[in-house]
C-alpha positions in Angstrom: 77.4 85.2 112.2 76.9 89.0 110.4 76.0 87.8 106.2 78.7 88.7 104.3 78.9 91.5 102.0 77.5 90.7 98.7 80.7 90.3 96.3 81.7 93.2 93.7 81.7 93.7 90.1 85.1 95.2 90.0 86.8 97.2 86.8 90.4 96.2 87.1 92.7 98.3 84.3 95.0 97.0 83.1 95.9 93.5 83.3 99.3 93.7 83.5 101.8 91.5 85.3 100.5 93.7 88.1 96.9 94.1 87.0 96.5 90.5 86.5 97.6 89.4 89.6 95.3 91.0 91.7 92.6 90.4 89.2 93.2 86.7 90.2 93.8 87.2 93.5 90.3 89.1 93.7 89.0 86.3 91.2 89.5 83.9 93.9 88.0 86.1 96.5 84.4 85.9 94.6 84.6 89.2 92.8 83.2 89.8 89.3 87.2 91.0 87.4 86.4 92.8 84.2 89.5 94.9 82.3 89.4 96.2 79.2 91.3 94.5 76.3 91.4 96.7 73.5 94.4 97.2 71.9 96.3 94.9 74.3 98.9 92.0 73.5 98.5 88.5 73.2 100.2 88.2 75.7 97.7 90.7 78.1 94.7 88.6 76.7 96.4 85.3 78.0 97.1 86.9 81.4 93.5 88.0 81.8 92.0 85.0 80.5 94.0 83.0 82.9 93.0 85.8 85.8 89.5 85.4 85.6 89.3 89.0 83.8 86.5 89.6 81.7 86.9 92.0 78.6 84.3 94.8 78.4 83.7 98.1 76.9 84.2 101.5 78.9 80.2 101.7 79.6 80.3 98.0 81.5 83.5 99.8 83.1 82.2 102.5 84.6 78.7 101.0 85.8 80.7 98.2 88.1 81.1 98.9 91.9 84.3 99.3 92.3 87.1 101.2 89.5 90.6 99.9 90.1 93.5 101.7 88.5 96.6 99.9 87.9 98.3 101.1 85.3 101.8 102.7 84.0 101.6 105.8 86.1 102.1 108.4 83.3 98.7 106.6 81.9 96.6 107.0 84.7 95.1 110.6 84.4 94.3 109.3 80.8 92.2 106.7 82.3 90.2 109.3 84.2 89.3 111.3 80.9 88.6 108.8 78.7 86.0 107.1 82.1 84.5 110.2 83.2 82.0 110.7 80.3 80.4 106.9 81.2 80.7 107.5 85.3 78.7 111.0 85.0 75.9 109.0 82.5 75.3 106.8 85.8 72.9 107.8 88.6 75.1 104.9 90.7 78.7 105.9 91.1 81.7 103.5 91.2 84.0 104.1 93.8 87.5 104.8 92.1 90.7 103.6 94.1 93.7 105.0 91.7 96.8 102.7 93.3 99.2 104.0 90.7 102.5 105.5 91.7 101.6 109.2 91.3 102.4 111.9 93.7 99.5 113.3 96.1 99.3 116.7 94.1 98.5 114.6 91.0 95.9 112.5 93.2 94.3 115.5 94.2 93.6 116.7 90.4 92.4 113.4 89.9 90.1 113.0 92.8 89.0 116.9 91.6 88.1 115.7 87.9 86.4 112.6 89.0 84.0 114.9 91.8 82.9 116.5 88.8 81.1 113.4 87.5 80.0 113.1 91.4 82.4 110.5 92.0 84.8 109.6 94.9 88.4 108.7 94.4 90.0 106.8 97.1 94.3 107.5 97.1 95.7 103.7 97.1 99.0 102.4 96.2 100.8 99.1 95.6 104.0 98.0 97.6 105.4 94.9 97.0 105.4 92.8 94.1 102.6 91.2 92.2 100.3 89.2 94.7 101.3 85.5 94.7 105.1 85.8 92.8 106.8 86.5 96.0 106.8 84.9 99.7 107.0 89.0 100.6 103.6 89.7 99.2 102.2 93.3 98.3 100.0 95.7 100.4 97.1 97.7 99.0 97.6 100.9 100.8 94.8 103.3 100.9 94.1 106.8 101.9 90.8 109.4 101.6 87.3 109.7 103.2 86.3 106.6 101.6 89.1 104.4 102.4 87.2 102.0 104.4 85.0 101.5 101.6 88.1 100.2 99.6 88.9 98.0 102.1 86.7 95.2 100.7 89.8 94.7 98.1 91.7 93.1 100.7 93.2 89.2 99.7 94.9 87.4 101.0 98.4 87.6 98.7 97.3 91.4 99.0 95.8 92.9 102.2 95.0 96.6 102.7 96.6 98.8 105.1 94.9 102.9 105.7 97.5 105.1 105.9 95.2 108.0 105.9 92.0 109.9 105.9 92.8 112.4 103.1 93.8 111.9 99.7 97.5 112.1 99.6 98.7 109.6 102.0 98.9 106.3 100.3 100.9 108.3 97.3 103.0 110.3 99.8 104.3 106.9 101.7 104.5 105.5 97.8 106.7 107.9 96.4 109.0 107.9 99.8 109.2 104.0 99.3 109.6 103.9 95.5 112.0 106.7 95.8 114.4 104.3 98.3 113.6 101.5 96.1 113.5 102.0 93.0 115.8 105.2 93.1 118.7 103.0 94.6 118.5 101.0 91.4 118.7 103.5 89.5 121.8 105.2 90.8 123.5 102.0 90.7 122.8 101.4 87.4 124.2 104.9 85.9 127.5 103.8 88.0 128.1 100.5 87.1 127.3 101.8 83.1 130.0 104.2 84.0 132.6 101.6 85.1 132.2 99.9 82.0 133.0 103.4 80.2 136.2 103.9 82.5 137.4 100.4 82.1 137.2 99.5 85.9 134.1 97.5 85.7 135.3 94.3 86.7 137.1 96.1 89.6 134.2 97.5 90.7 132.3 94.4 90.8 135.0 92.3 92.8 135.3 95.6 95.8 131.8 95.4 96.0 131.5 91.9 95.8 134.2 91.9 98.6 132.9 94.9 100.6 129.5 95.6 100.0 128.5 91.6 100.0 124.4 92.8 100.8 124.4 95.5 98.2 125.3 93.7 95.8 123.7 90.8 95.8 120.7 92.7 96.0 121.5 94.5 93.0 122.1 90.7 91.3 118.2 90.3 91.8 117.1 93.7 91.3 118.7 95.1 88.2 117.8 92.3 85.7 114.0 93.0 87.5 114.5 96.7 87.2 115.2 96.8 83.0 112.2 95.5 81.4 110.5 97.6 83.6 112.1 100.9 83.1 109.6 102.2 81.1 107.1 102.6 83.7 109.9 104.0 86.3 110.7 106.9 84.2 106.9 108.4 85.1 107.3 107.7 88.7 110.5 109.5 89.2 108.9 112.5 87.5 106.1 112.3 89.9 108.5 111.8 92.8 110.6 115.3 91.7 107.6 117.0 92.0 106.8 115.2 95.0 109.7 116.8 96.4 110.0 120.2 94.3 107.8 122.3 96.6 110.1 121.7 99.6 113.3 120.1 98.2 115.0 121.6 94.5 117.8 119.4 95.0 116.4 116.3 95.8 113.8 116.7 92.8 116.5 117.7 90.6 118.1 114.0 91.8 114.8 112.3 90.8 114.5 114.2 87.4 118.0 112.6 86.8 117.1 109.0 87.7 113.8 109.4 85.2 116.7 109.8 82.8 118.6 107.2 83.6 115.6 104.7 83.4 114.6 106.0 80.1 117.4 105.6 78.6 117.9 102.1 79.7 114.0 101.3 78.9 115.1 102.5 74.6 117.9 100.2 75.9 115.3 97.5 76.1 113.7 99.0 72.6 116.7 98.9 70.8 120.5 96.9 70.5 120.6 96.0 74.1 124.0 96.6 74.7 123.7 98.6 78.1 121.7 95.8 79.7 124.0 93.6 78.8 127.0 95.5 80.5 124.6 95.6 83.5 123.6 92.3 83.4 128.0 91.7 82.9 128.2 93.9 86.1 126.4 92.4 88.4 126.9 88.6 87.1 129.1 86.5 90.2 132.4 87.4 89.8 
């Protein structure tokens, strides 16, 4: 039998409920999991602790084998900047898979900023919910000239899939899937919010209870997932209008909308809490 690859010291940020989960799920594997902990909750530190994840400075970052960026999209080319002054100090380069939900232009500026420090970013993203909450499971996708190389982040709660050999695939499928997915959640949530400001809301509920039985018990699990998470969605619809700006106005001018509708339900969250609990009203069984 072939040896096995030696395992990797891999630089997981952040360990979010997303972050963390594939920091245990590459725990498991035999990987070395460190994130970075500065600044981060108690309840971060608890979910790295109980990952495996190790807390270490940016220099320790940037000298492990693998970079793995998991973050809230609109902080990802942040990560880049604040990582590129320790990766270009290193004669060995880290291979950087960015599997946030950004749209392939934005990729391609960051893959362009990171070949400045001689490094290679390989285009991944996350479908699927956090490795090991779900029966569904989540896929690593990956796209670029050094996707194989990323490969050897496959688990089993996550495997990898190559969509591509250029940087711009894995986003491209991710902002066509999140689009679906997370758009549809969105536009059901601006209507149901605007039943309860015409009055109708509990006729809404009972037609779609009675007619659209699928829809909306999909929405009865999706919405309450969908609100403490609107913060991060509001980025990704932005990404996903300019996504679609170049070749479709309209359509990015729909996505531009739905990064309003999540942002105002994330200072929701924030504040009083009185839309998500018309939502949470809306789609409660009737």
């Amino acid at each position: 039998m072939a040896d096995q690859p030696p395992p990797l010291r891999i630089a997981l940020i952040s360990p979010g409920a997303m972050g963390s989960a594939l920091g245990a799920a590459l725990s498991a594997a035999g990987h070395t999991v460190l994130t970075s902990l500065t600044g981060r909750s108690a309840k971060s530190r608890a979910r790295a602790e109980a990952a495996g994840m190790l807390d270490a400075d940016d220099a320790t970052l940037a000298a492990c084998d693998t970079i793995l960026s998991v973050l809230p999209p609109g902080d990802a080319p942040a990560l880049v900047e604040r990582l590129l002054p320790h990766i270009a100090a290193r004669a060995e380069k880290p291979l950087f898979v960015d599997a946030n939900a950004l749209s392939p232009a934005t990729k391609t500026a960051l893959a362009a900023r990171l070949a400045t420090a001689g490094c290679t970013l390989v285009d991944g993203a996350i479908l699927g919910p956090p490795p090991g909450t779900s029966p569904r499971g989540a896929v690593l996708l990956l796209s670029g000239a050094a996707a194989q190389d990323a490969t050897r982040l496959a688990t089993v709660p996550c495997p990898t899939r190559i969509v591509g050999e250029t940087v711009g695939g894995a986003s491209a499928l991710k902002m066509c899937y999140g689009g679906i997915n997370k758009g549809v959640a969105g536009l059901a949530a601006a209507l149901l919010l605007a039943a309860e400001r015409h009055g109708i809301a509990d006729a809404l509920k009972a037609e779609m209870a009675e007619h659209m039985p699928d829809l909306f018990q999909r929405y009865q699990r999706r919405i309450p997932d969908m609100m403490p998470k609107a913060y991060r969605w509001v980025a990704e619809m932005q990404e996903i209008s300019a996504f679609l700006a170049p070749d479709d106005a309209a359509g990015a001018e729909i996505y531009q909308g739905l990064a309003g509708v999540f942002a105002t339900i994330a200072e929701d969250v924030a504040g009083d809490g009185k839309a998500c609990a018309v939502l949470h009203r809306a789609i409660a069984a009737p």
